[in-house]
Structure formats: structure tokens, C-alpha cells
C-alpha positions in Angstrom: 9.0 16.8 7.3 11.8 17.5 4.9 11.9 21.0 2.9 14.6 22.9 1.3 14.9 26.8 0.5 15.6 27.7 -3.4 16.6 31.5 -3.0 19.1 33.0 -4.5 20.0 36.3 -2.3 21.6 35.2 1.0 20.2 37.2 2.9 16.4 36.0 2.6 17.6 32.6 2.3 18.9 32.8 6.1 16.0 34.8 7.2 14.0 31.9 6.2 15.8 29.1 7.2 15.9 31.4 10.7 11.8 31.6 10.4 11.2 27.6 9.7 13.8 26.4 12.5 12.1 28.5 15.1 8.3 28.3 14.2 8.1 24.9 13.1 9.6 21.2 13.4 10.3 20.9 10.0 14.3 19.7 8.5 15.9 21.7 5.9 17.5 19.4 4.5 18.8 21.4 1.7 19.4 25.3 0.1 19.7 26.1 -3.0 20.5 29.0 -5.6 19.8 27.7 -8.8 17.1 26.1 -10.5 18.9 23.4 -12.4 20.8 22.2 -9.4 17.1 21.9 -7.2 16.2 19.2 -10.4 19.2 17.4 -10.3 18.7 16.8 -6.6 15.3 16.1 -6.9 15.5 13.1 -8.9 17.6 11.4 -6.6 15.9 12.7 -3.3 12.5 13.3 -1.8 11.6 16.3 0.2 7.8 17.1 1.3 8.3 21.3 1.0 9.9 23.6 -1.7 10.0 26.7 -0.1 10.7 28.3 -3.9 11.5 31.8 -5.2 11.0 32.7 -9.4 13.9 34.8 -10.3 16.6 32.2 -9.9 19.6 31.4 -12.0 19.8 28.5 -15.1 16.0 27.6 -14.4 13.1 30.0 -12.8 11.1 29.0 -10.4 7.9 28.7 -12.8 9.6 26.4 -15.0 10.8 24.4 -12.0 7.7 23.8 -10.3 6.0 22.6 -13.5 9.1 19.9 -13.9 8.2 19.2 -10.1 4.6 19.3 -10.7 5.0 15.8 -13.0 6.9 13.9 -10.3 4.9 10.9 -8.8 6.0 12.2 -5.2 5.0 15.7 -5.9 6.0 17.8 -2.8 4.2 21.3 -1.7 5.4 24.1 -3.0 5.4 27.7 -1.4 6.8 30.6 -3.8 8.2 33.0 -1.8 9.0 35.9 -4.7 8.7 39.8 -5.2 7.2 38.4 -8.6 3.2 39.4 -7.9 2.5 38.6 -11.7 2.8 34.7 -11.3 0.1 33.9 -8.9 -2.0 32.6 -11.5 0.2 30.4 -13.0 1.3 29.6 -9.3 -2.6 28.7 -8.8 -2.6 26.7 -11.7 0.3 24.4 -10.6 -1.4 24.0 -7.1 1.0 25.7 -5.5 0.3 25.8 -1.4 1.0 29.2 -0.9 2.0 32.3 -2.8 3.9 34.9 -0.7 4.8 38.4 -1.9 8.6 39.9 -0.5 8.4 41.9 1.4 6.7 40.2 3.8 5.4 39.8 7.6 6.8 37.4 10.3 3.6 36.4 10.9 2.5 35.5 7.3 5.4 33.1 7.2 4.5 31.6 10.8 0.9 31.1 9.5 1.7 29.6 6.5 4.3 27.4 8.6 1.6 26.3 10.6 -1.2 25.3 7.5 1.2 23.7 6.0 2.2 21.0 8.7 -1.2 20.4 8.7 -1.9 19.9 5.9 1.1 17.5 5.5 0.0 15.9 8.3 -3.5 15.3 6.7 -1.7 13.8 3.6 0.5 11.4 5.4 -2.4 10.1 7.3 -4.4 9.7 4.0 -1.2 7.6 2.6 -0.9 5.1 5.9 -4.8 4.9 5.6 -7.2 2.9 3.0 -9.9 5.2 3.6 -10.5 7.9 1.5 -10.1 11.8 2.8 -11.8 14.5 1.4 -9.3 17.4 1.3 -10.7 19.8 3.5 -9.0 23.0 2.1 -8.9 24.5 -1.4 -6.7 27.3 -3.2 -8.4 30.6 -3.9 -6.8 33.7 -5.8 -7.4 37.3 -4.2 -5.4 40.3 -5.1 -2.6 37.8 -6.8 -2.5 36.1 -3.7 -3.4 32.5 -3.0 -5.2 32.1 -0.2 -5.7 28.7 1.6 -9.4 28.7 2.4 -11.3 25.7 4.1 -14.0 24.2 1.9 -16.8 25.2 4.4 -16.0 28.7 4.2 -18.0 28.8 0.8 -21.1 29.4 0.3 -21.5 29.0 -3.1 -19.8 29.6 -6.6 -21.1 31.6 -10.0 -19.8 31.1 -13.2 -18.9 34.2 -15.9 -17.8 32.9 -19.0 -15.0 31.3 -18.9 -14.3 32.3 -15.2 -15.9 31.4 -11.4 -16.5 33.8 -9.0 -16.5 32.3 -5.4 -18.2 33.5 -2.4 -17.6 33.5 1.4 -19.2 35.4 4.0 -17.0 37.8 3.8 -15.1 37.5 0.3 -15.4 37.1 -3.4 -12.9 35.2 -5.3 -11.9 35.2 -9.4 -10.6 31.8 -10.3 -9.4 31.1 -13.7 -11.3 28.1 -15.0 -14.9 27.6 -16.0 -17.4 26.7 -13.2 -17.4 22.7 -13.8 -13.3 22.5 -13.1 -14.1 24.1 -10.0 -16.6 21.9 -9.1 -14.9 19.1 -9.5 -12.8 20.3 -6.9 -14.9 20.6 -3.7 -16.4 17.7 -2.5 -19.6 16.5 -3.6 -20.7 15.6 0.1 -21.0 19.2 1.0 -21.1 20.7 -2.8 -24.0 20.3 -5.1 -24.3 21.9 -8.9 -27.8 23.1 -8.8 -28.0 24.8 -12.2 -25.5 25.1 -15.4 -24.3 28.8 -13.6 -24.2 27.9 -10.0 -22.6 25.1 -7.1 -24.0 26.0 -3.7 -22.5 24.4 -0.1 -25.4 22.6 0.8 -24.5 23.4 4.3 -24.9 27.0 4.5 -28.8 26.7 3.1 -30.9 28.3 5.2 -34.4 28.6 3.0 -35.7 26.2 0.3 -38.7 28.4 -1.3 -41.0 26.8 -4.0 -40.9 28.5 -7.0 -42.1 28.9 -10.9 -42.1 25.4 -13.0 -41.8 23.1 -10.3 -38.4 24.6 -9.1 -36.6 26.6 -6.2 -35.0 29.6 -5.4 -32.3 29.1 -2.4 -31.4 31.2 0.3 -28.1 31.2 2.2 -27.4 31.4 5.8 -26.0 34.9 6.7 -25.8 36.1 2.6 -28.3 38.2 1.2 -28.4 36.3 -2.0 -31.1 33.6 -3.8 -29.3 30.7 -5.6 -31.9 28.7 -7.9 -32.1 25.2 -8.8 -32.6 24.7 -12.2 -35.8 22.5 -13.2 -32.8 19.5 -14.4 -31.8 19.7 -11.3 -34.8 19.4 -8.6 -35.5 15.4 -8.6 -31.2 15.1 -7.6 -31.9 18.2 -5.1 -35.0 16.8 -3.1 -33.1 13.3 -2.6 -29.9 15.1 -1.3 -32.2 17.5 1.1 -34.5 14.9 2.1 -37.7 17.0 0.3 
């Protein structure tokens, strides 16, 4: 697994080459302190991590990842910044991770340890035919991203222009319109029962009858009912087998 470190300040650029060497069996294979320089050696080299801060010289970190982001071998990226105001546009590139300086040991040794597994999980997919559901998506909390496994939501809400997401625990804000979220999850585990909501169909607990012919949905260990729209009840007694 090759990766290389775009930081600018020496210091945090050893400390993190430090972390990665002893918490992982990854290859840095390159540092760097300027943005222009990281493009140039991208088009003649493939690596499988950017381990990326924003404030960098000639091009910012932003700007890089969005040149990155239109590669054909598009490598993970993890900002690693003091820059909390980015995590959106972060999220929006599909950026792994999103890690606010100053930070713990033991945030980078986590995120170390998702991310081999999810490159692992990729480079199986690519010596495999058969399709594989990505089992992970990115949520945003607090201008954080946080990895979260698909089967940790329960179900997702949509306000305006925005989706809130739910876990048993959580809520989440994400920046696009219900159906873009939607798209993301996979439909084996994820059905759109009405225009507002997407409910894991694994965490269902109750299926109550109600007015018109439809139902009202209750969730395993959530005090909340999620209905199913009238358009939507033929599609939702096939999938549960009603």
C-alpha cells in the first residue's frame, strides 16, 4: 500500500510518517510540501493514500484533491488540517477521513487501521468479477467525517434540500437532497419507502397496518415510526415477504 504525506511544516510531516511506519504496513513512498509538485508526481506515479493537508504552498490541498478526484486511479485521501471549515467540501470530494490538528495518537491509529481495510476491500473488488457492495459510507458530524458502516443506520429523513441520518445513537446533516443519498447505500439493505424517508430494512422491528391501505414502521431499539407511502406498499410487501 503506497501513500505519501503532503505537509508543509516539518515537524507534523515526521510525526506522521513516525505514526504510519509504526501502526501500519503501509510505504511512504513520498513527502511532499507543495501542492504543484504532489500533481506533477502524480501523473507519472500511482500511490493508494494521500495523507493531505489544505494550507500548502503553489496549490491548496482543496484544489488538489479535486484535480485528484478526476484521475482514473483515484487514490484515498485523508486531510489532515487545522482547517475545520473544509469538511464539507472534503465530504463532497469523498474524502476517507477528515482530521482536525491537533490531534490524538489514537485517532490517527484508528484511521490507520479503517483505512487498510478498506483498501483491502477495494483491491479484492478489483482481482474479483463479482460485485461488492461498499459496506461503509461517509457521514458529516461537527465538521468531521465520520466513517460509519452501512448497518449502523436506521434510516434517513429528508429537509429540503438536506438529509438527516439516524443511528442508534447519532444524527447526521449531509448536504445533498434525500435521493443522492440514497443512491448511495445499497438497495439490498436500503429501501425508499416514501418521497421523505429511506429506512434499513434490517433494523425493522414492527410492520403496523395503517390508514389507505398503508403502514406505519417501527424500528428496532428507536422510538420512532417511519411510514410507507401508499406508492410505495406493493414494492414494500414483495421485499418483506407480506
Amino acid at each position: 500500500m503506497k501513500v505519501i504525506i503532503v505537509e508543509d511544516e516539518i515537524l507534523a510531516q515526521q510525526e506522521l510518517s513516525w505514526l504510519i511506519k509504526e501502526h501500519s504496513q503501509m510505504e511512504i513512498v513520498g513527502t511532499f510540501d507543495d501542492g504543484l509538485d504532489v500533481l506533477k508526481y502524480l501523473q507519472h506515479n500511482k500511490v493508494d493514500v494521500l495523507f493531505l493537508d489544505i494550507n500548502i504552498p503553489s496549490l491548496d490541498g482543496v484544489l488538489l484533491a479535486q484535480n485528484i478526484s478526476q484521475f482514473a486511479h483515484k487514490p484515498f485521501i485523508v486531510f489532515i488540517t487545522a482547517w475545520k471549515e473544509h469538511a464539507v467540501e472534503a465530504f463532497e470530494l469523498e474524502a476517507f477521513d477528515y482530521i482536525l490538528k491537533p490531534y490524538q495518537e489514537s485517532r490517527i491509529i484508528s484511521m490507520l487501521q479503517k483505512l487498510e481495510t478498506a483498501w483491502q476491500q477495494q483491491t479484492g473488488a478489483a482481482s474479483n468479477p463479482v460485485p461488492r457492495e461498499n459496506l461503509t459510507i461517509n457521514l458529516v458530524k461537527d465538521e468531521r467525517i465520520i466513517v460509519t458502516s452501512i448497518h449502523d443506520i436506521y434510516y434517513a429523513e429528508a429537509h429540503e434540500k438536506m438529509t438527516f441520518v439516524y443511528t442508534k445513537r447519532e444524527s447526521f446533516v449531509m448536504p445533498m437532497n434525500i435521493t443522492e443519498f440514497c443512491s448511495k447505500l445499497p438497495t439490498a439493505h436500503f429501501f425508499r419507502c416514501h418521497r421523505s424517508y429511506c429506512v434499513n430494512l434490517d433494523k425493522i422491528r414492527e410492520i403496523e397496518p395503517w390508514f389507505n391501505n398503508t403502514y406505519i414502521v417501527r424500528l428496532r431499539d428507536l422510538d420512532f415510526q417511519v411510514p410507507v407511502s401508499r406508492s410505495k406498499v406493493k414494492e414494500f410487501r414483495q421485499l418483506m415477504h407480506l
